[in-house]
NUZA-678105 format. One line per 4 residues: number of its first residue (from 0); their letters; for each residue x, y, z of N, C-alpha, C. Coordinates in steps of 0.05 Angstrom, whole numbers. Example, Ala and Ser with C-alpha at 12.3 -4.5 7.8 and 13.67 -1.06 7.14 Angstrom:
BEGIN
0> AS> 264/-114/156/246/-90/156/264/-66/156; 257/-45/142/273/-21/143/258/1/157
END
This chain:
BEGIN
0> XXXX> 199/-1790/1343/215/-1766/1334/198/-1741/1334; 177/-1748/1330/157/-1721/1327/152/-1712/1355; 150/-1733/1370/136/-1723/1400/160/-1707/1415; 189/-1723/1402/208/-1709/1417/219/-1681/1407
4> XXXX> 202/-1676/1388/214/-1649/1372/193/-1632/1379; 170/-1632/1379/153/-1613/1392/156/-1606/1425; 174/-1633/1446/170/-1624/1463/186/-1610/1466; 226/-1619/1445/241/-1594/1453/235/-1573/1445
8> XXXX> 221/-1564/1424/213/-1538/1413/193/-1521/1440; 180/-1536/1451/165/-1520/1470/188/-1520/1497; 199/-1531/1503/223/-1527/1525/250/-1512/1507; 253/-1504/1478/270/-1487/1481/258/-1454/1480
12> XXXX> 226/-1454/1475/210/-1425/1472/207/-1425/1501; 201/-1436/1525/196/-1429/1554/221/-1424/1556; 246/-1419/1557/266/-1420/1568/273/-1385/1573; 257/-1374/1554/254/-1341/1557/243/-1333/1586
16> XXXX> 226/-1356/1593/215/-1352/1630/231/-1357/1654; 255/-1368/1644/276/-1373/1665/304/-1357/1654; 301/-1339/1630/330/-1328/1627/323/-1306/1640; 351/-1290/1650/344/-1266/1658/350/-1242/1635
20> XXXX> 330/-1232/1634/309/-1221/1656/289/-1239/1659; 282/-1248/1679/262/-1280/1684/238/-1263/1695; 220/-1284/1694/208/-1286/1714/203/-1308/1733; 213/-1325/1732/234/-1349/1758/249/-1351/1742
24> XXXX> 272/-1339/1751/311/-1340/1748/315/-1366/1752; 326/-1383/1730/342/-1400/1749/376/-1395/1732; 388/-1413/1741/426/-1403/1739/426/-1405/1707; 446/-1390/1704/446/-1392/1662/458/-1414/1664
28> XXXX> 479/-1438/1680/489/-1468/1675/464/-1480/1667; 441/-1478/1680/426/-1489/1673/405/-1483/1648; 394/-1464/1645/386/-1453/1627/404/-1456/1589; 420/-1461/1599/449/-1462/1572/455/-1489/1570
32> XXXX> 447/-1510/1588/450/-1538/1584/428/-1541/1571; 404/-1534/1581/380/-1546/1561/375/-1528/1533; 387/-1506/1538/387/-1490/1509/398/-1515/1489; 428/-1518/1498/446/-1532/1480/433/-1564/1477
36> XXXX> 422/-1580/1501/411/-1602/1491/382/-1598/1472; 367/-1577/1467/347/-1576/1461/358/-1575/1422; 386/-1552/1416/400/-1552/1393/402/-1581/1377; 413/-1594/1403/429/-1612/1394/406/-1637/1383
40> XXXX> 383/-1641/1393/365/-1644/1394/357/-1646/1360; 350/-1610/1358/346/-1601/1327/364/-1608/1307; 386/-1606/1310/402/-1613/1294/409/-1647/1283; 403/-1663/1302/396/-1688/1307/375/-1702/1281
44> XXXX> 355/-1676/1291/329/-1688/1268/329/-1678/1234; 347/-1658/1233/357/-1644/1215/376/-1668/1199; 394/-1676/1218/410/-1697/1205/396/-1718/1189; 376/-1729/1217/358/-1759/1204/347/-1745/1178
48> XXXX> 335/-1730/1173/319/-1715/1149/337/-1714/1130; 356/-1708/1125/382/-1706/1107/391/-1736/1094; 387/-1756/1112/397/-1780/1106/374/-1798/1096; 358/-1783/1096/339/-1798/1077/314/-1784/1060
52> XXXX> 336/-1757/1056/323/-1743/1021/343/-1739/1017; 341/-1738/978/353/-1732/964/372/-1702/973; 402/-1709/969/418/-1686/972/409/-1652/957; 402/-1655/935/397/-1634/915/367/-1621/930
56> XXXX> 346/-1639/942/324/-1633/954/324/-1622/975; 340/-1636/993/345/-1623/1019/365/-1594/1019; 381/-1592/1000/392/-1552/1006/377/-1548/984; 356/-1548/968/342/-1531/965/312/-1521/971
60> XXXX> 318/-1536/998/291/-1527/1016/298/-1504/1038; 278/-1488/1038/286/-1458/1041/286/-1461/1077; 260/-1492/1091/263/-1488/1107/280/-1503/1138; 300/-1521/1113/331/-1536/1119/346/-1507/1129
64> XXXX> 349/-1494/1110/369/-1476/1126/357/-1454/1128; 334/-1448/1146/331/-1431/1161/338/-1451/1188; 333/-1469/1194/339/-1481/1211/370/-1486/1227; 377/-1490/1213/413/-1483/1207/416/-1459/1210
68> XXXX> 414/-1437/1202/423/-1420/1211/413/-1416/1232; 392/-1415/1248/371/-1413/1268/397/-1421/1285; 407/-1450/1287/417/-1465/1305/453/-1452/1316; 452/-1449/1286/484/-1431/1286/477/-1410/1302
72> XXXX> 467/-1388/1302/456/-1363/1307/454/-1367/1336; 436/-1380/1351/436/-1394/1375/453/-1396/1388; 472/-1412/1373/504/-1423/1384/518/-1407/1400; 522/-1385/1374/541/-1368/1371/538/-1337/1395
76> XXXX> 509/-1338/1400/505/-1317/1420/507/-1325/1444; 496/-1357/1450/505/-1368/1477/535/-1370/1480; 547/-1381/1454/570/-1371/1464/585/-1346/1474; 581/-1328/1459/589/-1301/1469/569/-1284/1483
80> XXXX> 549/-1288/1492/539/-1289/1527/548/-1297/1545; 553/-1325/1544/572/-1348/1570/605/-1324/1581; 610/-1314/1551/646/-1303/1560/632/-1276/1569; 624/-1262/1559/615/-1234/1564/606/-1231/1588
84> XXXX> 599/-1255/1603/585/-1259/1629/604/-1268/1643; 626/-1279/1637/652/-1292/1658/657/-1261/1668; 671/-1247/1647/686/-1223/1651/663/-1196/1663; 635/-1205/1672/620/-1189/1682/609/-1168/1670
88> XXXX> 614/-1168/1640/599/-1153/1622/575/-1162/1616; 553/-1135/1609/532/-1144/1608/520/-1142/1583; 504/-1166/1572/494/-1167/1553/467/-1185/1536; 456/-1173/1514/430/-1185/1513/430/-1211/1493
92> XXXX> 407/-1224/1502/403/-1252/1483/389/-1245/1459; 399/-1239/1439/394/-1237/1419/379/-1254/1399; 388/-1278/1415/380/-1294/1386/359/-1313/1399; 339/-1293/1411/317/-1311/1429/295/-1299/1396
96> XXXX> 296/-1284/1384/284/-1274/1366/281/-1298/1341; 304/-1320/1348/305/-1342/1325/292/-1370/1329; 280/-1362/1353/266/-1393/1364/248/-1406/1349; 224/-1381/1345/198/-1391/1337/203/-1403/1306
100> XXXX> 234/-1395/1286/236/-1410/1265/231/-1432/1275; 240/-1463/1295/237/-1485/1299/218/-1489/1301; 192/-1476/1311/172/-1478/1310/150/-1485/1282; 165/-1466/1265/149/-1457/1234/166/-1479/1226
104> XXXX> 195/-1481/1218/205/-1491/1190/211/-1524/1195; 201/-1546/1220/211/-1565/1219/181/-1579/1207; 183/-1604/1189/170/-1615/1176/142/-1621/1184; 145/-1626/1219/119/-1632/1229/100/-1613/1237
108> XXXX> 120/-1589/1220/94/-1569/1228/75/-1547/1216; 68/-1571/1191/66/-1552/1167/30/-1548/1168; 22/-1549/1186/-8/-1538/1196/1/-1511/1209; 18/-1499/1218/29/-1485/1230/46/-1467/1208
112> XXXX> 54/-1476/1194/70/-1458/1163/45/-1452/1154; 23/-1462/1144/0/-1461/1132/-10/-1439/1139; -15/-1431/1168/-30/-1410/1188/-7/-1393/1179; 5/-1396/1185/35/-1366/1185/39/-1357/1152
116> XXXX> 31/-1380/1141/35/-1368/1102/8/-1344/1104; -10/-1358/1111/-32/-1349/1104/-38/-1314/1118; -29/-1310/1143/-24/-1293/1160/-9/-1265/1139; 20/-1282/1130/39/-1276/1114/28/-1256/1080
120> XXXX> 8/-1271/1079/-10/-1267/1057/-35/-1245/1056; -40/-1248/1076/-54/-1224/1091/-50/-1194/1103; -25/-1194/1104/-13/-1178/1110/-14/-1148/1088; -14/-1158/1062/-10/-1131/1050/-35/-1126/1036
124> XXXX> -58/-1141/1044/-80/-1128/1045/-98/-1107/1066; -91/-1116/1089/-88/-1097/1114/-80/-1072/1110; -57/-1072/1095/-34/-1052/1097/-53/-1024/1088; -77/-1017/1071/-84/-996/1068/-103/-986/1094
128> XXXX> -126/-1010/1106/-139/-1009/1126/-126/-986/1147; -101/-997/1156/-86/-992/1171/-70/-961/1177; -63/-959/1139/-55/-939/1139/-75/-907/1146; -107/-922/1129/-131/-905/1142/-122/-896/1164
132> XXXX> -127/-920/1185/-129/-918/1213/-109/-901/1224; -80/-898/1217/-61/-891/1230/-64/-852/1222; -68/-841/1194/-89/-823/1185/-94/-812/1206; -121/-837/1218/-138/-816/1228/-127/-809/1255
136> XXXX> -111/-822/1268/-105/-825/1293/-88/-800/1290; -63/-795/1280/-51/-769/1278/-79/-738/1270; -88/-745/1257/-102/-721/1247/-119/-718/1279; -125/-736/1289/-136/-725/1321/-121/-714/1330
140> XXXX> -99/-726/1333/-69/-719/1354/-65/-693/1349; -72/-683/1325/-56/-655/1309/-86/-638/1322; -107/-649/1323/-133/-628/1322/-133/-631/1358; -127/-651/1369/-124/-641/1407/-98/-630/1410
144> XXXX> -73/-624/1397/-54/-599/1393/-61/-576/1399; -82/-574/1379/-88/-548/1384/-111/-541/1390; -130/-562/1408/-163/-557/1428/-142/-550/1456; -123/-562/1459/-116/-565/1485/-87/-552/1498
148> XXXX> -69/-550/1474/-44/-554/1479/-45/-511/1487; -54/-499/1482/-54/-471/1491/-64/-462/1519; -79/-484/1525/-95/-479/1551/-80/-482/1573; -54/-482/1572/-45/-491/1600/-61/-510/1621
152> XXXX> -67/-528/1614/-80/-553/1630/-62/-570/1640; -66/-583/1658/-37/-601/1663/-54/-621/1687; -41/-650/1678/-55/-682/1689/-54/-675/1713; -67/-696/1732/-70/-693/1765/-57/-703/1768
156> XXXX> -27/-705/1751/4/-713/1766/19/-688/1758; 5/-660/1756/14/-635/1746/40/-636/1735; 31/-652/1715/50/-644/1689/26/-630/1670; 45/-623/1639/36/-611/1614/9/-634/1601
160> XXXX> -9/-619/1601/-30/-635/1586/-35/-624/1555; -30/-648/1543/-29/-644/1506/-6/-633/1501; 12/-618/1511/28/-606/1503/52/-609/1474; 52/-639/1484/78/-656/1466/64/-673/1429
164> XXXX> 64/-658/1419/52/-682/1395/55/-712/1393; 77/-721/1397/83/-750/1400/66/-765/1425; 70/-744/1446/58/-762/1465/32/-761/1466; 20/-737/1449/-14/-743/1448/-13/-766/1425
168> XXXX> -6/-764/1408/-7/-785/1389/-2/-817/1406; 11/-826/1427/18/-848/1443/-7/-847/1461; -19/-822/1475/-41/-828/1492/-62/-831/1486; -72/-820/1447/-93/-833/1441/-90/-859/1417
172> XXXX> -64/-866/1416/-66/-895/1407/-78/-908/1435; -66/-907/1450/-81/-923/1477/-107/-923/1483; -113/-903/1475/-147/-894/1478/-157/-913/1459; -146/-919/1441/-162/-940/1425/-169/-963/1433
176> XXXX> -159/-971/1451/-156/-1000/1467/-173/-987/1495; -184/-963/1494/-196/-952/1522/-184/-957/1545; -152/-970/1550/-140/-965/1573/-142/-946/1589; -131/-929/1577/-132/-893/1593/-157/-886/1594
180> XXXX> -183/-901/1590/-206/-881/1594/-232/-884/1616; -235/-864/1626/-235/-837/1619/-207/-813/1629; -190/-829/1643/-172/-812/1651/-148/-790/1634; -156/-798/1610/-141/-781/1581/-155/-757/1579
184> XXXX> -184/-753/1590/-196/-735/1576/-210/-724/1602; -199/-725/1621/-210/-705/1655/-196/-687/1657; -180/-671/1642/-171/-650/1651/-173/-633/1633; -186/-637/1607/-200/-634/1591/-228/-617/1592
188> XXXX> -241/-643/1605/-266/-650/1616/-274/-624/1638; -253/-619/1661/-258/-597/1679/-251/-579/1676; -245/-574/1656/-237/-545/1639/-269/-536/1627; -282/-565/1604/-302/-542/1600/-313/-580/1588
192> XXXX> -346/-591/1591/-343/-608/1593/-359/-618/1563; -351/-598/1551/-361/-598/1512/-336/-604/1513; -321/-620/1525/-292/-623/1500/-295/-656/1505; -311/-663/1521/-320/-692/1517/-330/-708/1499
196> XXXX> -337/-691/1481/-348/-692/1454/-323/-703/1435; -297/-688/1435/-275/-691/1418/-278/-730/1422; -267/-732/1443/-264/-756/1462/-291/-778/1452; -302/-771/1448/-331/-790/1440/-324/-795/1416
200> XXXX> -332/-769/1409/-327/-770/1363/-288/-795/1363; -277/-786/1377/-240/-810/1373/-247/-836/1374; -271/-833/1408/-273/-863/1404/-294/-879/1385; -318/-864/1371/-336/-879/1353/-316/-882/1335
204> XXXX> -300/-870/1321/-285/-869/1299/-270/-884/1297; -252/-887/1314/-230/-905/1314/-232/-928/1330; -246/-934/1349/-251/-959/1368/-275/-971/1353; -285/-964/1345/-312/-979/1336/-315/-978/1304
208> XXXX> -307/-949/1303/-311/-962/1276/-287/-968/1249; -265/-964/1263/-238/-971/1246/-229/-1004/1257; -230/-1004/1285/-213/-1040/1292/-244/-1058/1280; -268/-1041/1285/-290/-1069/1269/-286/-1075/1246
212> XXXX> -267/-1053/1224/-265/-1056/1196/-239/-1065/1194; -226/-1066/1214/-194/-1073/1212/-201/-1105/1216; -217/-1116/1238/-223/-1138/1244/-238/-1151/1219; -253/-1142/1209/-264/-1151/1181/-245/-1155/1157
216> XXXX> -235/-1145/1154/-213/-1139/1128/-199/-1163/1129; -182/-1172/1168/-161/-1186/1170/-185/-1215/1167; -202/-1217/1179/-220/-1243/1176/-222/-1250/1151; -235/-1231/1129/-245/-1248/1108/-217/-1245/1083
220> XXXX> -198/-1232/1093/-180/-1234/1077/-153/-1270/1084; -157/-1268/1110/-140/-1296/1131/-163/-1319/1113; -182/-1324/1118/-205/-1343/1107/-198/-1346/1070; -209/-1324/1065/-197/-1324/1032/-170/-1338/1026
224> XXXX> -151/-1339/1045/-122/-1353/1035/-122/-1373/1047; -133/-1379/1076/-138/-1413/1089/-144/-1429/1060; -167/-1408/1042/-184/-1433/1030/-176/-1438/1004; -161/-1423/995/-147/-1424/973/-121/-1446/966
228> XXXX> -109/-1437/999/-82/-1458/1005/-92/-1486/1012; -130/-1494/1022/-126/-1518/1020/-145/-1532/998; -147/-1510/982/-149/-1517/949/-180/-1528/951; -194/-1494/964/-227/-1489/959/-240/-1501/977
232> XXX> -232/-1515/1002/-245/-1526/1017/-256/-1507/1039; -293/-1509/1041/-307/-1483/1050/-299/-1490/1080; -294/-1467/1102/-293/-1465/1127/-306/-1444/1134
END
């Protein structure tokens, strides 16, 4: 039962690689047969589990009916995908967002609830790190506004360079990840090539030295709740 529940769980999360929008299409008959045998499947093990705990135990386990609804939810969009698609109307799978519950809430996967509590738990300690970070990222966005946004400069796809606040704020979130770089900051750069400096000071600040503290925070704060949840045991 276990082997067969992990494997439908991993054949009903691939099934996102064959729905369309795919990346190998195959026909939704098919894709909607193994959706529904993979359900039927879950629901199957849901049953056996029910018939042998206590009634009162089993609905008031929180992660019985996420599962249930998970399955309902499922149902109910393939079904009204399948008609929406007879009559050639077009529409999205919604309830591909409800998979990874089978993943978390079925019994055999509570090394996997464990990681996700703990994740879960983590989360609102981050939350100030973060908010730093996001800080600082606008307060650049707002200070290359106005290094740049007067100069009439414009990218070597002659459009507006800096011009838009939002979209400097989007081109140096990316800078954080150094995708765009150096190409964020060449037209910049051949204007006058002290503005490379701005560009240096964004990236010590925020690439190096906000994701190394963001990365710290999330480590020893994820560790702190691993070890707590398995009641002090050192890792």
């Amino acid at each position: 039962m276990r082997t067969a529940t992990y494997f439908f769980i991993f054949l009903n999360l691939s099934l996102v690689v064959f729905e369309e929008p795919a990346v190998y299409p195959l026909p939704f008959l098919v894709t909607s047969v193994v959706e529904v045998l993979s359900l039927l499947v879950f629901f199957g093990r849901l049953t056996h589990f029910a018939k042998v705990t206590l009634r009162n135990v089993f609905w008031k386990d929180t992660k019985n009916i996420c599962i249930m609804v998970a399955i309902l939810l499922s149902l109910t969009d393939l079904a009204i995908y399948g008609v929406l698609r007879m009559y050639n109307m077009r529409s999205i799978r919604w309830s591909r967002i409800v998979r990874p519950i089978f993943l978390i809430n079925f019994a055999e996967s509570r090394q996997i609830r464990r990681a996700f509590r703990s994740i879960r738990n983590t989360l609102p300690e981050i939350t100030y790190v973060f908010l730093l970070f996001m800080f600082s990222l606008l307060m650049f966005s707002l200070m290359a506004l106005k290094l740049f946004g007067e100069r009439n400069l414009q990218t070597a796809e002659g459009l507006p360079y800096f011009k838009n606040y939002l979209e400097i704020v989007f081109d140096l979130y990316v800078l954080v990840t150094t995708a765009n770089s150096p190409d964020v900051m060449m037209p910049a750069f051949d204007f006058s090539s002290w503005y490379a400096l701005f560009f240096i000071a964004f990236v010590i600040v925020n690439t190096y030295i906000f994701m190394s503290l963001f990365l710290a925070v999330v480590y020893n704060n994820y560790k702190k709740h691993l070890k707590v949840m398995f009641g002090g045991v050192n890792y």
